[in-house]
ZAFI-117467 format. One line per field, with one value per residue (C-alpha): x, y, z; residue number from 1; residue in three letters. Coordinates in Angstrom, 2 decimals. Example, Ala and Ser with C-alpha at 12.3 -4.5 7.8 and 13.67 -1.06 7.14 Angstrom:
REM residues 2
x <- 12.30,13.67
y <- -4.50,-1.06
z <- 7.80,7.14
n <- 1,2
res <- ALA,SER
END
This chain:
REM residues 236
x <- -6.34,-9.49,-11.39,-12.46,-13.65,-12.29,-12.72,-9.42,-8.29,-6.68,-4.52,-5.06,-1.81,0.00,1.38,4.89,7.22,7.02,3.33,4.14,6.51,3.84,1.21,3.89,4.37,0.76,0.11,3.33,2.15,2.97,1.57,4.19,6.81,5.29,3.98,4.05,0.61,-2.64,-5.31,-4.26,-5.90,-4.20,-5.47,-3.36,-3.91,-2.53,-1.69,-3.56,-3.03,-1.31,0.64,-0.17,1.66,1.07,3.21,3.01,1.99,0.91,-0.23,-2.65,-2.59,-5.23,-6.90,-10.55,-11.06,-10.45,-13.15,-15.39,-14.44,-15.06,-17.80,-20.34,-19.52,-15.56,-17.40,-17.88,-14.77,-12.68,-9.63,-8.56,-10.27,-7.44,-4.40,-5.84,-5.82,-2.81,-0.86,-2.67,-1.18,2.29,1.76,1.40,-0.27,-3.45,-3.70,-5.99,-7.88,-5.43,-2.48,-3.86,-4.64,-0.91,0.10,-1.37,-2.69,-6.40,-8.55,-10.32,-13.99,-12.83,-10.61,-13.60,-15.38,-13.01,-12.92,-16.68,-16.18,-13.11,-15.19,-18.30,-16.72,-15.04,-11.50,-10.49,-11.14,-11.92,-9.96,-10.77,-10.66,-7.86,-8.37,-6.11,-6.71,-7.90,-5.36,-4.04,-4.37,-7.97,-8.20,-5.43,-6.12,-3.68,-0.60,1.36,1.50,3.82,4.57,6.49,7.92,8.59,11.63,13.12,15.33,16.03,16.92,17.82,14.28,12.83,14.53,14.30,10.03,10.56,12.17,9.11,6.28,8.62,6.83,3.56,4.65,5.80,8.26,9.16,10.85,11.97,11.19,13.18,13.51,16.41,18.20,18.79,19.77,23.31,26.16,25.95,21.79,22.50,25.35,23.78,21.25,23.07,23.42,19.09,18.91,15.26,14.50,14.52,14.73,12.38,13.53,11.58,11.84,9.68,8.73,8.55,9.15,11.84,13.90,16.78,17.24,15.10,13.02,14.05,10.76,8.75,6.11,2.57,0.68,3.72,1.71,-1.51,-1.39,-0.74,-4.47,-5.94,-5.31,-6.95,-10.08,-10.66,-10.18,-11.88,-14.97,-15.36,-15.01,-17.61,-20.06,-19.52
y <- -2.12,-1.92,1.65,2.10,5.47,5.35,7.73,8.35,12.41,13.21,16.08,17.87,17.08,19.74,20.39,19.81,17.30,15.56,14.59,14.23,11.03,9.59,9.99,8.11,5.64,4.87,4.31,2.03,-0.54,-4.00,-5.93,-8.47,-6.12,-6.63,-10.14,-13.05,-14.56,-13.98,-14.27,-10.38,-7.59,-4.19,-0.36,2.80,5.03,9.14,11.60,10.08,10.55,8.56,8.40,12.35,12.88,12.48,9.56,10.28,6.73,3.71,0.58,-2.36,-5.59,-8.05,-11.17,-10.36,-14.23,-13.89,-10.84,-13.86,-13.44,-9.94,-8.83,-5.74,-4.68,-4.01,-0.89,0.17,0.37,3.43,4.49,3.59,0.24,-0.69,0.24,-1.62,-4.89,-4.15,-4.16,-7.45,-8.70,-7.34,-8.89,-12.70,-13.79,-13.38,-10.32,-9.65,-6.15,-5.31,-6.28,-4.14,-1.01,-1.26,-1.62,1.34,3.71,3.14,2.81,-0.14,1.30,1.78,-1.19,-3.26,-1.26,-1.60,-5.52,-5.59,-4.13,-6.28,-9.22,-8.56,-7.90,-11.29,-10.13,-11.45,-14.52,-14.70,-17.10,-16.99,-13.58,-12.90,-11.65,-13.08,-11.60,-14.40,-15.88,-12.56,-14.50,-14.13,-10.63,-8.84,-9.87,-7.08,-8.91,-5.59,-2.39,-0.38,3.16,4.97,8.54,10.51,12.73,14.88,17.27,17.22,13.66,13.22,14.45,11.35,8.75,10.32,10.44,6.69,6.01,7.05,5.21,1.95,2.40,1.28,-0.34,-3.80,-2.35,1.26,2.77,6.58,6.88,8.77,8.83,7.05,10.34,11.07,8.20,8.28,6.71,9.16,8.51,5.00,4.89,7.40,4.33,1.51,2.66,2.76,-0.92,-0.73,1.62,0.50,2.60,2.20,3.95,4.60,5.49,6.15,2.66,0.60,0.59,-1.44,-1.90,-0.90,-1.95,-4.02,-2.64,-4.77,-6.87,-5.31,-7.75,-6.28,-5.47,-3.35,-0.15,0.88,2.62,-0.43,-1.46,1.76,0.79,-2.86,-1.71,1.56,-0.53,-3.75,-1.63,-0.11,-3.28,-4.58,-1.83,-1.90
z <- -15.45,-12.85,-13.06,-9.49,-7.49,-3.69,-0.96,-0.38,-1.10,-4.25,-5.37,-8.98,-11.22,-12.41,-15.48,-16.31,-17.62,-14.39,-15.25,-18.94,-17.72,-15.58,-17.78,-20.28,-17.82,-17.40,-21.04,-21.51,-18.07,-18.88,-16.15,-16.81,-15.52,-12.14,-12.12,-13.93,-12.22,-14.20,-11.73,-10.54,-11.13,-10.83,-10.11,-10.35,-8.07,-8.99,-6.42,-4.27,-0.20,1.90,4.83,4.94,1.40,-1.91,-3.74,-7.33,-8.93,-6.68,-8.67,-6.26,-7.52,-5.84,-5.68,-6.35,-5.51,-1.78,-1.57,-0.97,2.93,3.13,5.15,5.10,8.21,7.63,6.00,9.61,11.12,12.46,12.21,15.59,14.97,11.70,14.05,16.79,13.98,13.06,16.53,16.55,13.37,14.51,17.88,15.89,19.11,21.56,23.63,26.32,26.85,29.43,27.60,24.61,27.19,28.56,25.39,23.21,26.23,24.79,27.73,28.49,27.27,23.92,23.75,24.29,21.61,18.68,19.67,19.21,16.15,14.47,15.78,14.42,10.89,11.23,11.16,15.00,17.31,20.78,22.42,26.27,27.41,24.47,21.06,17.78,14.53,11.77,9.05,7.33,3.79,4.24,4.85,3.33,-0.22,-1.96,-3.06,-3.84,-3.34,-5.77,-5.34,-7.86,-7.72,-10.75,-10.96,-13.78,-11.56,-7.58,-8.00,-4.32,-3.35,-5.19,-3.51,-0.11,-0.53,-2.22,1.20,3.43,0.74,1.71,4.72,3.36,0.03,-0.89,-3.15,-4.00,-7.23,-8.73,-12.27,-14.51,-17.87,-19.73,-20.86,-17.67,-15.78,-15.62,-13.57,-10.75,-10.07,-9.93,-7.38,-5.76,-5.22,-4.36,-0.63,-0.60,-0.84,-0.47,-3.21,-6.53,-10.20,-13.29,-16.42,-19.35,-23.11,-26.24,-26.08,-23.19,-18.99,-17.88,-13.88,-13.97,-10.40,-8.63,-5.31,-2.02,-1.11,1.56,3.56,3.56,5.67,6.54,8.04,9.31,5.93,3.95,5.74,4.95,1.21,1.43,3.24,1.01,-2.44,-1.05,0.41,-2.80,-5.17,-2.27,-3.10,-6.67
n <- 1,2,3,4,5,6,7,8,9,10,11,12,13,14,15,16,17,18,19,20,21,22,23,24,25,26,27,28,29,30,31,32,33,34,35,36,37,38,39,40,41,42,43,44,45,46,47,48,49,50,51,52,53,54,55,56,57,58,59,60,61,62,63,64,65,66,67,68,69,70,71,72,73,74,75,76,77,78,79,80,81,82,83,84,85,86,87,88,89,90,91,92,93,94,95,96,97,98,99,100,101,102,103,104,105,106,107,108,109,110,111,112,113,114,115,116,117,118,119,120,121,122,123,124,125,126,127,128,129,130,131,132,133,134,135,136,137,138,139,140,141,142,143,144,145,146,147,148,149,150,151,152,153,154,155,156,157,158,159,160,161,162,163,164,165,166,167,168,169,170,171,172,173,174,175,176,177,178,179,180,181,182,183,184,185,186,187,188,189,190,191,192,193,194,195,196,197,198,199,200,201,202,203,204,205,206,207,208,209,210,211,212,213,214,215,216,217,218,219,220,221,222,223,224,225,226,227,228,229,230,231,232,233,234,235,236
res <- UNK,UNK,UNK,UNK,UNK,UNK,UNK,UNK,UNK,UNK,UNK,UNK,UNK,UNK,UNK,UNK,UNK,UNK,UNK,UNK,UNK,UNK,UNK,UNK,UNK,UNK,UNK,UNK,UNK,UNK,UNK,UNK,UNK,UNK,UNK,UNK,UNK,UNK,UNK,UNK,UNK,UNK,UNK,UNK,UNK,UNK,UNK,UNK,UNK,UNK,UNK,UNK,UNK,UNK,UNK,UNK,UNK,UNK,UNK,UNK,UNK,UNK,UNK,UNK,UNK,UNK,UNK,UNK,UNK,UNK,UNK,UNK,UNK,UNK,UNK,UNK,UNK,UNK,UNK,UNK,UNK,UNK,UNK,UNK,UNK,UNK,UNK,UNK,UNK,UNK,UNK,UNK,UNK,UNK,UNK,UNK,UNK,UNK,UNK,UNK,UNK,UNK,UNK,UNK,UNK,UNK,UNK,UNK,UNK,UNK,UNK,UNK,UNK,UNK,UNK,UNK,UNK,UNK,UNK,UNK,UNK,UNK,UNK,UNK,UNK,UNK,UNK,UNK,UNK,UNK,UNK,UNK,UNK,UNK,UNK,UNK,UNK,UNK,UNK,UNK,UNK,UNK,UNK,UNK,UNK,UNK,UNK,UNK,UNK,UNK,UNK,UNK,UNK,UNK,UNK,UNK,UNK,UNK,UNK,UNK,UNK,UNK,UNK,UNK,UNK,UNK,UNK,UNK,UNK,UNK,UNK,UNK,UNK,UNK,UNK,UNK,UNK,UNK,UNK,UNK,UNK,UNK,UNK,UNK,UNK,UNK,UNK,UNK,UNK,UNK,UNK,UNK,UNK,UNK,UNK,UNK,UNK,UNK,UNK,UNK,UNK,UNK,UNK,UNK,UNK,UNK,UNK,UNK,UNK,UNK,UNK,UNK,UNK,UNK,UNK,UNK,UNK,UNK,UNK,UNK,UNK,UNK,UNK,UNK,UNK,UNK,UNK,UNK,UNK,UNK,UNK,UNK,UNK,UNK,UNK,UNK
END
């Protein structure tokens, strides 16, 4: 497990049984429950904020290997600048300044701005007066993002916040613990297809039903997470 400080805001945990199970969860992590590839690396990430809230538990894995693109100057880019890249990544094709001011009501002076600024940190193309954004292997080098909510009542809650961090996740899972996962939580899930449970015991973590797949970059939020972690391996 990687030990790394990022900028993003953090909330204080509170006490409770709720934070007894994660911090259980935490200690029992068996990487091999997530992946069976050894060249990852994988950070947890606790309370931390994203997408405006707070998911309880959100494991990165990564491939430190392709940090060997990154350049200093990603360091400097706004937060306008990361939705701009990924409408470009969503578009899968070039765009011109004016199709990107029709598109996202920017106007042109800061269009032409951001583009400066995803170009000089290597992350787009010019190709005639059109911008494409460079092969995503290369500069999205998280390979999951896992977040995990942690419920011991208000069940329903759980899987309705496990819903929204979909948004930005690969895969997303509720965590209970065994003694109460019963017949009635789990049904209750089969209609979220893309939410997935983990329980967990005295001894071990184990899926009881797997998380759909989610393909990543799936947000701007999803890109908020690669840059923060990435700039702050980079400056490590």
């Amino acid at each position: 497990m990687m030990n790394l400080k990022i900028s993003l805001p953090f909330r204080k945990c509170k006490k409770g049984h709720e934070t007894d199970l994660i911090k259980s969860f935490i200690n029992k992590i068996d990487i091999n429950l997530i992946t069976q590839n050894n060249k990852y690396e994988f950070l947890v990430l606790n309370e931390t904020c994203i997408s405006n809230h707070y998911p309880d538990l959100v494991l990165i894995l990564l491939d430190r290997s392709k940090l060997d693109y990154w350049n200093e100057k990603r360091l400097l880019l706004k937060k306008n600048d990361i939705k701009i890249l990924h409408h470009l990544y969503l578009s899968n094709k070039k765009r011109s300044i004016g199709d990107l001011v029709f598109e996202l009501g920017f106007n042109e002076r800061d269009i032409n701005k951001i583009l400066r600024r995803l170009y000089n940190a290597e992350m787009i193309i010019e190709v005639g007066d059109c911008f494409l954004i460079k092969n995503i292997v290369r500069l999205f080098f998280i390979s999951d993002i896992i977040s995990i909510e942690a419920k011991i009542k208000n069940w329903k809650d759980a899987f309705r916040q496990a819903e929204l961090n979909y948004l930005f996740s690969s895969e997303s899972y509720v965590l209970f613990p065994e003694k109460i996962l019963n017949d009635k939580v789990i049904s209750h899930n089969t209609s979220l297809k893309q939410v997935g449970i983990i329980g967990s015991n005295n001894y071990k973590n184990y899926i009881v039903k797997k998380s759909q797949k989610n393909k990543i970059p799936a947000s701007y939020y999803s890109w908020v997470l690669n840059e923060e972690i990435g700039g702050a391996i980079f400056n490590a």
